[in-house]
C-alpha positions as CSV (number, residue, x, y, z in Angstrom):
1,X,-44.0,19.0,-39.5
2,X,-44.1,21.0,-35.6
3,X,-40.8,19.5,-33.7
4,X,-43.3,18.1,-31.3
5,X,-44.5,15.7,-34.5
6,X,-41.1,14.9,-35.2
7,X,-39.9,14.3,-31.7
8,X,-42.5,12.0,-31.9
9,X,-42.2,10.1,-34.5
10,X,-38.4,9.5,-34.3
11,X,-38.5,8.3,-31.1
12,X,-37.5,5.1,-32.1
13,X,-34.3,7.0,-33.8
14,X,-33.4,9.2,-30.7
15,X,-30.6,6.9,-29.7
16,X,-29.1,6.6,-32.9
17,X,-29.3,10.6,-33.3
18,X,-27.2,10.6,-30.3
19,X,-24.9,8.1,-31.2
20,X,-21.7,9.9,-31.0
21,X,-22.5,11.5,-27.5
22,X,-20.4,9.9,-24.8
23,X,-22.9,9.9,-22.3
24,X,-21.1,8.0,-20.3
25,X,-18.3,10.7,-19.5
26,X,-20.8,13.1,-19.5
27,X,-22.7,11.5,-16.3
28,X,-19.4,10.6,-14.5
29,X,-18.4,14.3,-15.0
30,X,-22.0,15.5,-13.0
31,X,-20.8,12.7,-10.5
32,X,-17.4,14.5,-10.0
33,X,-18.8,17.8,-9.9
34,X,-21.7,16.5,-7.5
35,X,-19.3,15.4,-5.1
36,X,-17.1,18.4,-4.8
37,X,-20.3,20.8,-5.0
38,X,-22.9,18.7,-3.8
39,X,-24.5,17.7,-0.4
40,X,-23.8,13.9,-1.1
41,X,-27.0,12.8,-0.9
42,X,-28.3,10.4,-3.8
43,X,-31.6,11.6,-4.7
44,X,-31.0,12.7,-8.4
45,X,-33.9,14.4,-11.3
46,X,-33.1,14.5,-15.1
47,X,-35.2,16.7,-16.6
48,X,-35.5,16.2,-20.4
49,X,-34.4,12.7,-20.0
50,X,-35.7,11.7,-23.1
51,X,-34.5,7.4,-23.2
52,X,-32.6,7.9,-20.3
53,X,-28.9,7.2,-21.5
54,X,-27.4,9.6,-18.6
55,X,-30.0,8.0,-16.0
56,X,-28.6,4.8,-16.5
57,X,-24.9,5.6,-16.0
58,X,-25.8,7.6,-12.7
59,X,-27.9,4.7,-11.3
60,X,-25.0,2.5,-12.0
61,X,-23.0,5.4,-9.7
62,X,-25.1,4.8,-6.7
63,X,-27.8,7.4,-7.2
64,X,-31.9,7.0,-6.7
65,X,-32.7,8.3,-10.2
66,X,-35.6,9.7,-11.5
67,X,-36.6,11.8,-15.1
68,X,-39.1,13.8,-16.3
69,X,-39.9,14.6,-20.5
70,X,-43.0,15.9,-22.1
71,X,-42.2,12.8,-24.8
72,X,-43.8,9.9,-23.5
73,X,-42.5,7.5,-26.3
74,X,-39.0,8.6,-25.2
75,X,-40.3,7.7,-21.7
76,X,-41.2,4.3,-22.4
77,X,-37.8,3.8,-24.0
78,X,-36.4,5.1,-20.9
79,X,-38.3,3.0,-18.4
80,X,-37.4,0.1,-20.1
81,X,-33.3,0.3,-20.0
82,X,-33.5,1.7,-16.4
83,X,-36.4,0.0,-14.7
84,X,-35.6,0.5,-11.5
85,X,-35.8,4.3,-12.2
86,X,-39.4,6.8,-12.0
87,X,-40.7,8.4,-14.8
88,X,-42.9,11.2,-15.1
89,X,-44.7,12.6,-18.1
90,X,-44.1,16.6,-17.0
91,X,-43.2,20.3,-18.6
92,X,-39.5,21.0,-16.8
93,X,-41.2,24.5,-16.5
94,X,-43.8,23.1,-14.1
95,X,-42.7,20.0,-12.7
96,X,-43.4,18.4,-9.3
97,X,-41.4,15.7,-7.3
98,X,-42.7,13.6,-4.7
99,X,-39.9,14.8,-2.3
100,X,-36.9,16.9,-2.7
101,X,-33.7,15.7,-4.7
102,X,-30.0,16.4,-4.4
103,X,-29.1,16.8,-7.6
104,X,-30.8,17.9,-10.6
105,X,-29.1,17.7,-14.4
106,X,-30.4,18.5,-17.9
107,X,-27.8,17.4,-20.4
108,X,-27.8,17.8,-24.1
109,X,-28.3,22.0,-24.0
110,X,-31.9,20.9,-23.0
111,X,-32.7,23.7,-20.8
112,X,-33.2,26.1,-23.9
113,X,-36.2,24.0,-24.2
114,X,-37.8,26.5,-22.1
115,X,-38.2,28.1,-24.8
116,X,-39.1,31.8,-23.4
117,X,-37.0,33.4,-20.9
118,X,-40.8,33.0,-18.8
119,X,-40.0,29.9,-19.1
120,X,-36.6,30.1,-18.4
121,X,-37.7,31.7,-15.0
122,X,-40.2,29.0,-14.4
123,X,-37.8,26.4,-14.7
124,X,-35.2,27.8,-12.7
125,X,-37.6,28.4,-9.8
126,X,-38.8,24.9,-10.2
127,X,-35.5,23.2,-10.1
128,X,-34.9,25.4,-6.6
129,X,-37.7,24.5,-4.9
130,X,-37.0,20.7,-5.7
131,X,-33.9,20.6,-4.3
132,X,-32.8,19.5,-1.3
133,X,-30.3,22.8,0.9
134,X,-26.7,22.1,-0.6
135,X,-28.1,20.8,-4.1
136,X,-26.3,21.1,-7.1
137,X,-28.5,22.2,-10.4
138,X,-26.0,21.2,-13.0
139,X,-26.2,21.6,-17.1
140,X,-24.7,23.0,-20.2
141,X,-26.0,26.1,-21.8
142,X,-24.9,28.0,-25.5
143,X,-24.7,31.7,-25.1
144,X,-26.3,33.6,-28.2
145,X,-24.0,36.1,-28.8
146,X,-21.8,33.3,-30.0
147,X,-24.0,31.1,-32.4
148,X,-22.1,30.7,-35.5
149,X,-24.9,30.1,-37.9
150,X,-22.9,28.5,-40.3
151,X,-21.7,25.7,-38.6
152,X,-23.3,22.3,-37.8
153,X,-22.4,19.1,-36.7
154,X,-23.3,15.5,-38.1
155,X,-22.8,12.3,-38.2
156,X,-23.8,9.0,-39.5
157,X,-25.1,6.1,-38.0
158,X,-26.9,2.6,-38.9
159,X,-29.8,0.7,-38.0
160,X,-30.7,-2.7,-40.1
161,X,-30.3,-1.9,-43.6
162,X,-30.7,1.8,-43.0
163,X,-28.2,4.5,-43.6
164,X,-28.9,7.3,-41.6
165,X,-27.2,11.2,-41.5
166,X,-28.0,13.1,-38.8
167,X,-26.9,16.7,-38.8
168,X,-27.7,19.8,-36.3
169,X,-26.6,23.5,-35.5
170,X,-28.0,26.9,-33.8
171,X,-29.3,29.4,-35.5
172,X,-29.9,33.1,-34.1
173,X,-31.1,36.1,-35.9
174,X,-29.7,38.3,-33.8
175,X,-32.3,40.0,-31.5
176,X,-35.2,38.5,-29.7
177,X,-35.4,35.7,-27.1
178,X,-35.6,32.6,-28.9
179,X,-33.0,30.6,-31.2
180,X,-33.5,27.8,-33.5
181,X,-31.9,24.2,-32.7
182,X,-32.0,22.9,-37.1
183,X,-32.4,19.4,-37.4
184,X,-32.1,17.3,-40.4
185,X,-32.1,13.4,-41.2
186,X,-31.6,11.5,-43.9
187,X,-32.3,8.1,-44.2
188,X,-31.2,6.0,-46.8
189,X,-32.5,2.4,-47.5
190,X,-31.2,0.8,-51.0
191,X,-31.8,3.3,-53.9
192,X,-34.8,5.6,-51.6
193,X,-33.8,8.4,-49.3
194,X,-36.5,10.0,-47.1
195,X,-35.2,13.2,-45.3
196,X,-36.8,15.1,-42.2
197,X,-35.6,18.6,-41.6
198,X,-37.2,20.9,-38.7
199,X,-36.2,23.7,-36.4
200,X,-37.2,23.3,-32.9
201,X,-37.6,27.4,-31.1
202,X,-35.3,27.4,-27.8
203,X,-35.1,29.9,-25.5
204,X,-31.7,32.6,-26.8
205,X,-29.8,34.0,-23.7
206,X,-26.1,35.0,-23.0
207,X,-24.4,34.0,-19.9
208,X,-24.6,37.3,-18.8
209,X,-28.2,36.7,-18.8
210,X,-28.3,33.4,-17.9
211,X,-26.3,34.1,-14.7
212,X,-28.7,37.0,-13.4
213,X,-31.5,34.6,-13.5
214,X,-29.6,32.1,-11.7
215,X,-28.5,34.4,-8.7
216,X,-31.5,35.2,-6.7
217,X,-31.4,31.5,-6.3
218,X,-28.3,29.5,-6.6
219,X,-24.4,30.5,-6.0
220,X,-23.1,29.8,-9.7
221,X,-20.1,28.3,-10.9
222,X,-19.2,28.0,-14.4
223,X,-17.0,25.5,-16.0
224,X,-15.7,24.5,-19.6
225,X,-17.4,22.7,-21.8
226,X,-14.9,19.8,-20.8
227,X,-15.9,16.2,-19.8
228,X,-12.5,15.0,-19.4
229,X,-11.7,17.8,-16.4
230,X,-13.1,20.4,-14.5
231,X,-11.8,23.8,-15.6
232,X,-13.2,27.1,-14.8
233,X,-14.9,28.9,-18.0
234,X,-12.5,30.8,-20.0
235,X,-15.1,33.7,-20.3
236,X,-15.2,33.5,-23.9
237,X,-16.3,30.1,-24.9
238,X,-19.8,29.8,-25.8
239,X,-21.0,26.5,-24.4
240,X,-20.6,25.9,-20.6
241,X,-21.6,23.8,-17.9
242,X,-23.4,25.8,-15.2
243,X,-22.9,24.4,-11.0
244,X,-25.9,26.1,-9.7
245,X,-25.8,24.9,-5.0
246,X,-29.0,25.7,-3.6
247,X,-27.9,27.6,-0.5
């Protein structure tokens, strides 16, 4: 099954995939670092929004919301918990928006959905020509050179009489531009287990790398992986959150 196929059909499962993501201190974190970075206007863009958890949580912060995803289950999900919100059907490596924004966020590491570092390139132009002077472009990123392939994360999680297992981890070969996010779910309903497994291809890039793309563009801060405060990267971690002000 592609990982568009599975995307898909587990739509209806995204939220409980995500179930032990605190969105909540994730979105008040981007409010935090929008106000020291920002412009303080209130025009915000999630792209990859998929059901629009973070939306939700920065609407209830003041802000004029809208998302993009190419998923447009995940978008009817999305339209329905934040109605007041817009939601376009659009490749984050091509998008338009009807005016310019003031912030822009992609949570969830979603900006390796790129996929190529063309992509990448795309995307990062895209985002600086929708953003208002003094915007802040703000997401996390995983560096490659630091992709333990051996490690995952999981947890469990149920809906009606369903057990479900969700796991996930990185995987990178070692050369080339693209890693692999590996997914697998189990579900488990009385005495039969069905289990999906899939590797969705994401754009592989160190910070390094990440950064040069950025500059021509954006004056780049990097922070900790850290939702509880805003610390400046340690330089060796590999997950960070990337402040990227439109000048």
């Amino acid at each position: 099954m592609t990982a568009t196929a599975l995307y898909t059909d587990l739509s209806g499962y995204y939220d409980l995939m995500c179930a032990d993501i605190n969105y909540q201190a994730q979105s008040a974190t981007v409010h935090r670092i929008d106000q020291f970075f920002g412009n303080g206007g209130k025009r915000h863009l999630d792209l990859a929004c998929g059901t629009g958890p973070h939306i939700r949580y920065l609407l209830d912060l003041g802000y004029q919301s809208a998302g993009l995803d190419l998923n447009q289950p995940m978008l009817n999900l999305a339209q329905q918990r934040c109605p007041e919100a817009s939601f376009s059907c659009q490749n984050m490596c091509e998008f338009e928006v009807n005016a310019p924004v003031d912030l822009i966020t992609c949570f969830l590491y979603s900006l390796h959905y790129s996929q190529t570092i063309a992509g990448l390139k795309a995307c990062i132009r895209q985002a600086h020509q929708a953003l208002n002077p003094g915007g802040v472009f703000c997401f996390n990123a995983v560096d490659k050179s630091q992709i333990d392939n051996n490690t995952a994360v999981s947890h469990q999680a149920r809906q009606a009489n369903s057990l479900f297992q969700f796991s996930s981890g990185w995987f990178y070969s070692g050369q080339g531009e693209q890693q692999l996010l590996r997914l697998r779910i189990e579900k488990t309903e009385q005495d039969r287990t069905e289990i999906w497994q899939d590797a969705h291809p994401m754009v592989a890039v160190t910070f390094a790398e990440l950064h040069q793309l950025l500059a021509p563009y954006f004056d780049v801060q990097m922070l900790q992986h850290d939702y509880d405060k805003l610390v400046a990267w340690d330089g060796h971690s590999g997950n960070a959150l990337f402040v990227c002000v439109k000048a």
